[in-house]
ZARO-418231 format. One record per residue (C-alpha): residue in one letter; x, y, z. Coordinates in steps of 0.1 Angstrom, whole numbers, padded with zeros to 4 digits, always signed. Example, Ala and Ser with C-alpha at 12.3 -4.5 7.8 and 13.67 -1.06 7.14 Angstrom:
A+0123-0045+0078/S+0137-0011+0071/
***
This chain:
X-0308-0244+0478/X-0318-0209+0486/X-0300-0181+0478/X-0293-0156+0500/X-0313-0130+0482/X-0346-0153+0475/X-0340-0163+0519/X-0339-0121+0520/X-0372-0113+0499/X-0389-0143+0518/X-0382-0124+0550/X-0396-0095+0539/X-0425-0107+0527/X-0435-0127+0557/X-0427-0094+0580/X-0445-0074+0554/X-0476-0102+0563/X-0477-0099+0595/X-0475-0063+0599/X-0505-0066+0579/X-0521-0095+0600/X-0516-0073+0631/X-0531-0047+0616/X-0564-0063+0605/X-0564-0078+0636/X-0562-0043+0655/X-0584-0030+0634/X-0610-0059+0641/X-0602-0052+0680/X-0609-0014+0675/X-0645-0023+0661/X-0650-0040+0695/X-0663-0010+0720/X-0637-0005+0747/X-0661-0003+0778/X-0654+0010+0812/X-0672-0005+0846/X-0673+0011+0882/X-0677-0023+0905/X-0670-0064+0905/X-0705-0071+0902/X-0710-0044+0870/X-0679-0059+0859/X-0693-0097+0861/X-0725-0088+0842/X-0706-0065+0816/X-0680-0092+0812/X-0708-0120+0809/X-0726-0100+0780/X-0690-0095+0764/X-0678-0128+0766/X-0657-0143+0737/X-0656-0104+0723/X-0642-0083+0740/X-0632-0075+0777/X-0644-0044+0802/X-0622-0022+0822/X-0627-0023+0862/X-0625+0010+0878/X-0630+0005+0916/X-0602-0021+0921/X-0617-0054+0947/X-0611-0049+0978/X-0622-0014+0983/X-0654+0003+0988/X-0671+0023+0960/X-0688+0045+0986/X-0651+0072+0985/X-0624+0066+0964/X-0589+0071+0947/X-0586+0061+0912/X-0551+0052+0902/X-0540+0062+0866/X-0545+0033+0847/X-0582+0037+0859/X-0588+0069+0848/X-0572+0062+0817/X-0597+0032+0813/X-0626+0057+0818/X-0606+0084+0799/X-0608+0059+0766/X-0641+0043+0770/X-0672+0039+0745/X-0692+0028+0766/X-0697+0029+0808/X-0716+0013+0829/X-0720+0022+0864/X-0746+0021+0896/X-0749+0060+0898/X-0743+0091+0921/X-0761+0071+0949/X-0733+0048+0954/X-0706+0068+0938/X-0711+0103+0944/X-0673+0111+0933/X-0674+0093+0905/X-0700+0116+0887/X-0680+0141+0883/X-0649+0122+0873/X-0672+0102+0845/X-0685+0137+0832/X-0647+0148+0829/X-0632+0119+0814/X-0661+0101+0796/X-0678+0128+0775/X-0680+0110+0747/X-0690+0076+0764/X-0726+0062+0761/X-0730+0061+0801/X-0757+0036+0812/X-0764+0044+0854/X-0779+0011+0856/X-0806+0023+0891/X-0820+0047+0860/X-0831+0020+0834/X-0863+0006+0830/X-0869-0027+0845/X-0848-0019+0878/X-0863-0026+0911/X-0855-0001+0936/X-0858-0005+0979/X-0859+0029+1001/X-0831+0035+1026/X-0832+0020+1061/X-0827+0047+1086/X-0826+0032+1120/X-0797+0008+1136/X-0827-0018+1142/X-0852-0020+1115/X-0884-0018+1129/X-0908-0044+1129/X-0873-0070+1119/X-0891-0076+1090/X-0889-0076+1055/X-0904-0054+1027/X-0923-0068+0999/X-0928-0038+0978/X-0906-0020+0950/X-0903+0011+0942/X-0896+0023+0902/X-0860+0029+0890/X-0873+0059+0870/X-0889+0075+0900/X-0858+0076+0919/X-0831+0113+0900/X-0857+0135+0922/X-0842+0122+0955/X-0817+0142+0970/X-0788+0121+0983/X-0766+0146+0998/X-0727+0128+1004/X-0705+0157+1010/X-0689+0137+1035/X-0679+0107+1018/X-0643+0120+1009/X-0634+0103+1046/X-0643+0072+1032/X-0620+0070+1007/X-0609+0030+1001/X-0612+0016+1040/X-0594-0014+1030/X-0561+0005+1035/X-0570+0026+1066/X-0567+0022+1101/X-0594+0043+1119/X-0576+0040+1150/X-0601+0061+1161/X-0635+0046+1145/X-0646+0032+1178/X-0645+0062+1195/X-0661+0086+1171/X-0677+0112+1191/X-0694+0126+1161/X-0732+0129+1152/X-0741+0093+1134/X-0743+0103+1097/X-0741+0141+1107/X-0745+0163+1070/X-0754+0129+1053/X-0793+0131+1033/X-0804+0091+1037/X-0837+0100+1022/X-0841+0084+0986/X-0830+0055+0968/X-0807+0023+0986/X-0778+0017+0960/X-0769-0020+0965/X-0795-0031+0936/X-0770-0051+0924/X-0780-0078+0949/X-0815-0083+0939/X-0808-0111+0912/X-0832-0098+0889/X-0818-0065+0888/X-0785-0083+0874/X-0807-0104+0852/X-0822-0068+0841/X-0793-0054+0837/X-0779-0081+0816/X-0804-0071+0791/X-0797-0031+0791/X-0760-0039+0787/X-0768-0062+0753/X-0788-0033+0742/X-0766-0007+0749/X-0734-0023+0733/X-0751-0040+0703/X-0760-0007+0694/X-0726+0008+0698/X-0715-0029+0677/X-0741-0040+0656/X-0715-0068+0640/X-0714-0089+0674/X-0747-0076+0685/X-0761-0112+0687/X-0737-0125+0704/X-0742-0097+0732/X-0778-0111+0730/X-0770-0152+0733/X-0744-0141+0762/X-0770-0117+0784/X-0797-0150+0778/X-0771-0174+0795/X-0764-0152+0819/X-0801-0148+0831/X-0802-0187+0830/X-0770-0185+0851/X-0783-0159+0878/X-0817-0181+0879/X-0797-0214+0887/X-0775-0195+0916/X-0808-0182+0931/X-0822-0216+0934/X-0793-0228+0948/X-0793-0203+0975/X-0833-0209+0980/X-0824-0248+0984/X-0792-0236+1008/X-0821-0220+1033/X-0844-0245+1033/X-0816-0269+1043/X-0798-0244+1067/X-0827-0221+1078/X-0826-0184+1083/X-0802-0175+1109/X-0807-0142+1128/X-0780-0115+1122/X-0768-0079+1118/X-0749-0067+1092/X-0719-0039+1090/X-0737-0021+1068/X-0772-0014+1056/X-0763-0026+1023/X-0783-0065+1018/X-0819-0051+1018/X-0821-0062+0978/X-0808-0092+0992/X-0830-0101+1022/X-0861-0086+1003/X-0857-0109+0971/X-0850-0142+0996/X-0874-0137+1025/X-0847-0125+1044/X-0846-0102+1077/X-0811-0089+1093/X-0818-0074+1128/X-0798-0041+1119/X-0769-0029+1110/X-0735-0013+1125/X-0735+0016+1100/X-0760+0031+1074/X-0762+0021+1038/X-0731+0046+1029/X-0712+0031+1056/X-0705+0060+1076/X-0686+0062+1110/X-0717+0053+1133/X-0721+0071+1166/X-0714+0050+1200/X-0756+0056+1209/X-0758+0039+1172/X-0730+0008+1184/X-0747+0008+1219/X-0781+0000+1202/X-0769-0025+1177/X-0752-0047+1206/X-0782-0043+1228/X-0804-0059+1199/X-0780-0085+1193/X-0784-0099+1230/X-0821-0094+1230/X-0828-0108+1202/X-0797-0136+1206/X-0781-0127+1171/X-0766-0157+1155/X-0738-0139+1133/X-0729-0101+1136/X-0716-0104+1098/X-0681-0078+1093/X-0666-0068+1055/X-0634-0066+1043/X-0640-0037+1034/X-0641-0021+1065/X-0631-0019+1101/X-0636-0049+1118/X-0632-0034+1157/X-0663-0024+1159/X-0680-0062+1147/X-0662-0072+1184/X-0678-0044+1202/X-0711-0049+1194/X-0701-0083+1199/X-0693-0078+1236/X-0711-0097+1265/X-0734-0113+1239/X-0737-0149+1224/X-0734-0139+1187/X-0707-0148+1164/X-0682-0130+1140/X-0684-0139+1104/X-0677-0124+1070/X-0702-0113+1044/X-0691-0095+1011/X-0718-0071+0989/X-0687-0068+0963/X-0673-0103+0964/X-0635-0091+0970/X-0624-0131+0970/X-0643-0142+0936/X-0623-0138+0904/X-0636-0112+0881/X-0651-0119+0850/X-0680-0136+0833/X-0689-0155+0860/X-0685-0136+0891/X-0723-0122+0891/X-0745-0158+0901/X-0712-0169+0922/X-0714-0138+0941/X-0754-0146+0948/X-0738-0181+0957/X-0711-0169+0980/X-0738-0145+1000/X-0764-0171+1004/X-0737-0194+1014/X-0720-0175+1039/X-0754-0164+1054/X-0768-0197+1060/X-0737-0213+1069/X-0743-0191+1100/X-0781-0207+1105/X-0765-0243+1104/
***
């Protein structure tokens, strides 16, 4: 039998063992780059690329639009203690570049519409886009830090999800008064080779932040591309089923998607910072959807959904929902090619 003293010293010793257990195992963790992401769909990729390592941090919480923002501590402190962010850049987040130079000084910050390989679209200025059709040509992700994209209003925007803009409809103001739309769109992330190209910078980057799991950053970006490449067949069999139905979007911010998937929305309620449009802007939008008989006038959850029934008004067209951030996919590893999924879905669920 044991004795008290021997049942004592055994104690200790197996408390002394796993204090040193958790300490090897925090120290393995701490080897692991703690990495720091502004939107769902960056998260998806980064996640992807980190998958059975480690974890990123999501800063712009689902449901909210990156365009204005609030972060909440916890956020900040994820920025505040990252190695590593990845993020769109000032053309989507114009607050956040700042807050990253702040917080993040040390960080190896990637803006994913400056690296090589990224296909960039021009803004769309109009409420209609002209011709209603789609562009085949790129521009260069490189060529785009010259363009001044002035967004000294967005402060007004700060996460819609919780306002009420009682008074949206009614704005009497000048549409995107103070607001430079010359430059670079920001929604690359909807082109699926963008996230395909990304997947490869983000390998790059954090194998060379952790060389130990840096082939497993590689093997994890390759399935992902093979992931990405099997959701955008699925939505290219999903239109050739279901057609192409026409619609108008909230906001300008699908070009990537329409351009890469021979797409062509009619227009769009608000401009690709989703701004308050003017009523001349609404007026125009719900003229084209009854001339042109507008199958879906698609809304976001994002944002106030009013305005989808006014241009709605005396026309044939239907309400549905569309989602550029995917606010009702779980984050994580996969969220990137079921996002693609979930667009092309909800698009040509409207043609059929």
């Amino acid at each position: 039998m044991s004795t008290p003293l021997y049942r004592s010293n055994r104690c200790a010793a197996l408390l002394l063992s796993g204090v040193a257990g958790a300490t090897l195992a925090s120290a393995a963790t701490a080897e692991v780059p703690s990495v720091a992401t502004d939107i769902a769909p960056v998260h998806g990729l980064v996640a992807r690329v980190m998958e059975g390592v480690g974890e990123p941090a999501l800063i712009v919480r689902p449901g909210a639009s990156p365009h204005g923002y609030a972060m909440r501590p916890s956020e900040a402190r994820a920025l505040q203690d990252a190695d590593a962010v990845f993020w769109v850049g000032p053309e989507l987040e114009p607050w956040l570049a700042e807050t990253i130079d702040t917080l993040a000084q040390d960080a190896a910050v990637t803006e994913l519409l400056e690296v090589s390989g990224t296909e960039t679209l021009e803004f769309r200025e109009g409420a209609t886009f002209a011709g209603h059709d789609h562009e085949d040509g790129h521009g260069d992700g490189d060529d785009h830090a010259e363009d001044n994209h002035d967004e000294e209003d967005h402060d007004d925007h700060a996460d819609h999800a919780e306002d009420d803009h009682d008074d949206h409809a009614e704005a009497d103001h000048d549409d995107h008064a103070g607001h430079d739309h010359s430059g670079i769109d920001p929604h690359a992330w909807l082109d699926p080779e963008n996230g395909k190209a990304w997947l490869d910078v983000i390998a790059t980057e954090l194998a060379a932040l952790d060389p130990d799991n840096a082939e497993a950053y590689r093997a994890n970006a390759a399935a992902g591309r093979d992931e990405i490449d099997a959701a955008s067949d699925a939505v290219r069999a999903r239109f050739a089923e279901a057609g192409t139905p026409e619609f108008v979007v909230f906001h300008d911010a699908y070009h990537y998607f329409e351009n890469r998937f021979g797409l062509a929305a009619a227009g769009a309620i608000s401009l690709s910072d989703a701004s308050d449009p003017s009523p001349a802007r609404v007026e125009e939008v719900r003229d084209t959807v009854r001339d042109l008989g507008v199958d879906c006038v698609f809304s976001e959850p994002q944002f106030d959904q009013r305005l989808v029934q006014t241009v709605l008004d005396g026309t044939d067209g239907q309400a549905a929902v569309v989602d550029p951030l995917g606010f009702e996919i779980e984050t994580g590893p996969g969220f990137y090619p079921a996002l693609i999924e979930a667009i092309g879905t909800e698009i040509a669920d409207c043609a059929s």
